[in-house]
C-alpha positions as CSV (number, residue, x, y, z in Angstrom):
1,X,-26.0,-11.2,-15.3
2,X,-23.6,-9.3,-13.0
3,X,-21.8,-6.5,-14.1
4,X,-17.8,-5.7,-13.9
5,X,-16.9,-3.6,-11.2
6,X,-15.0,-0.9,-12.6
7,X,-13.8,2.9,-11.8
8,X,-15.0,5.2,-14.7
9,X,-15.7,7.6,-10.7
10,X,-12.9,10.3,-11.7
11,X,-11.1,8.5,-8.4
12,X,-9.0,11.4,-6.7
13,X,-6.8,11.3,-3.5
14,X,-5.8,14.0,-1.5
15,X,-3.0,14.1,1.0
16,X,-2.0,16.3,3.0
17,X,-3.8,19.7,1.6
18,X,-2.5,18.4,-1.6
19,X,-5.0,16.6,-4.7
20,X,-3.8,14.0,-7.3
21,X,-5.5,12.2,-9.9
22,X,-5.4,8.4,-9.4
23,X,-4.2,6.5,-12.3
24,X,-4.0,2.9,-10.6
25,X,-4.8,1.7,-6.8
26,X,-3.8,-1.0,-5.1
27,X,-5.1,-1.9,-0.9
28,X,-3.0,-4.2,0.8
29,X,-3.6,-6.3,4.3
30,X,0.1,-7.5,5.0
31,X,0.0,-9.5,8.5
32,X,3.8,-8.7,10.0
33,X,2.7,-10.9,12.9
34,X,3.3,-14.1,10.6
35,X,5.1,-17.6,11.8
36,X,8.4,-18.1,11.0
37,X,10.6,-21.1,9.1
38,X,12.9,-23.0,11.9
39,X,13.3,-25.8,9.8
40,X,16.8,-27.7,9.7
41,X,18.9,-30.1,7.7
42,X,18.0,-32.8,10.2
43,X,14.1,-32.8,9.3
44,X,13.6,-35.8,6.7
45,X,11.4,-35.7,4.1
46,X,7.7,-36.2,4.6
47,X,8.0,-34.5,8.2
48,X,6.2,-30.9,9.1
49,X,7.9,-27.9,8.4
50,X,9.2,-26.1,11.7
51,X,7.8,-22.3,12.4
52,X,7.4,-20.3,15.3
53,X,5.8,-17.1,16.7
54,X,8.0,-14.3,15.1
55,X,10.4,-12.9,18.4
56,X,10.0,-9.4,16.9
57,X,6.5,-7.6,16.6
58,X,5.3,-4.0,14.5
59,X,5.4,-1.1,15.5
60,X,2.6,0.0,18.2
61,X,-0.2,0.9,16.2
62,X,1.0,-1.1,13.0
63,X,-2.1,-2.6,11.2
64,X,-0.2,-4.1,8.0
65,X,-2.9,-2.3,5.6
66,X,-1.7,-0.2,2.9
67,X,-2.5,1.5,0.1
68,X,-0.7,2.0,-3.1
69,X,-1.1,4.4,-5.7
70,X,0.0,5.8,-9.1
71,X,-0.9,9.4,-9.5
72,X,0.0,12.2,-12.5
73,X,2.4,14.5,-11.3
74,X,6.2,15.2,-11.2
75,X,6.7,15.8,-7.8
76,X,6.7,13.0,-5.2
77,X,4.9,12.7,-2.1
78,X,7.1,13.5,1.0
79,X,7.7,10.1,2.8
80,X,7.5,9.8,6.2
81,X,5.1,12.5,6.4
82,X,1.7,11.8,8.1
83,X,-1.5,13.6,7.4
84,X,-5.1,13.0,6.3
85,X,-5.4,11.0,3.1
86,X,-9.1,11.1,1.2
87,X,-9.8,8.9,-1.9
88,X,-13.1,9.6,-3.9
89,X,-14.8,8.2,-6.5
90,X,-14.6,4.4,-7.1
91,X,-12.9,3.7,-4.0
92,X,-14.0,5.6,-0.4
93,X,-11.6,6.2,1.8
94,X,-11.0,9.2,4.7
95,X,-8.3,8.7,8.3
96,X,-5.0,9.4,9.1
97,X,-1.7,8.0,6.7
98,X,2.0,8.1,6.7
99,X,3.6,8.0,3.3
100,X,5.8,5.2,3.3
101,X,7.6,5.6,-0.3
102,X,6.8,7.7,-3.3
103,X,8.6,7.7,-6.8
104,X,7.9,9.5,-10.3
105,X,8.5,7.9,-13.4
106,X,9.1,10.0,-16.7
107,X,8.7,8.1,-19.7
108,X,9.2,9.4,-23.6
109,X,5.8,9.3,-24.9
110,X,4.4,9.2,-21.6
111,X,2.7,11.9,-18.7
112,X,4.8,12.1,-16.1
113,X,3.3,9.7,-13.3
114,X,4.1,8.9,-9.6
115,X,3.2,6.3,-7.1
116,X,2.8,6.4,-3.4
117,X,2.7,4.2,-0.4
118,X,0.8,4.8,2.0
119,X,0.2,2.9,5.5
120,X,-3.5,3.5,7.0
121,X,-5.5,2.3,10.2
């Protein structure tokens, strides 16, 4: 039988000189390079949908992977900042990130909890 994959690790991240406990995290692969619609009124019904190369491109260095996470803590990461960003524990990972966005909730009944955005290589 196979078992659940699950993160009972203790998964940590540290950014920056600075460590957080992880509470949730999420690793996306976003492609900007994707087609776009050029589809018009004048296509009847049954025909192809239209697209296209998109005209405009990322950033040099823009890989589309990022990596979301909800941390305890009140204070929020400062976006736009890069620096080295290290998750142990259930999930590995160790290179160079710029935060991208960063939030903290306060909830009654609640810790305090944040979430950050980071884009990595």
């Amino acid at each position: 039988m196979a078992t659940t994959p699950h993160d009972a690790a203790g998964t940590t991240f540290t950014f920056a000189g600075t460590a957080y406990t992880v509470t949730n995290i999420t690793y996306s692969l976003n492609d900007g390079r994707q087609d776009i619609d050029i589809s018009h009124l004048g296509i009847t019904a049954g025909n192809a949908v239209l697209t296209m190369k998109s005209p405009l491109v990322g950033s040099s260095g823009e890989t589309g992977k990022e990596v979301t996470m909800d941390f305890h803590g009140s204070v929020p990461v400062a976006g736009g900042t890069s620096g080295t960003l290290t998750i142990t524990g259930g999930i590995v990972y160790s290179g160079v990130a710029t935060c991208s966005s960063s939030s903290v909730t306060a909830t009654v009944n609640e810790v305090i909890k944040g979430t950050a955005t980071f884009k990595v290589a």
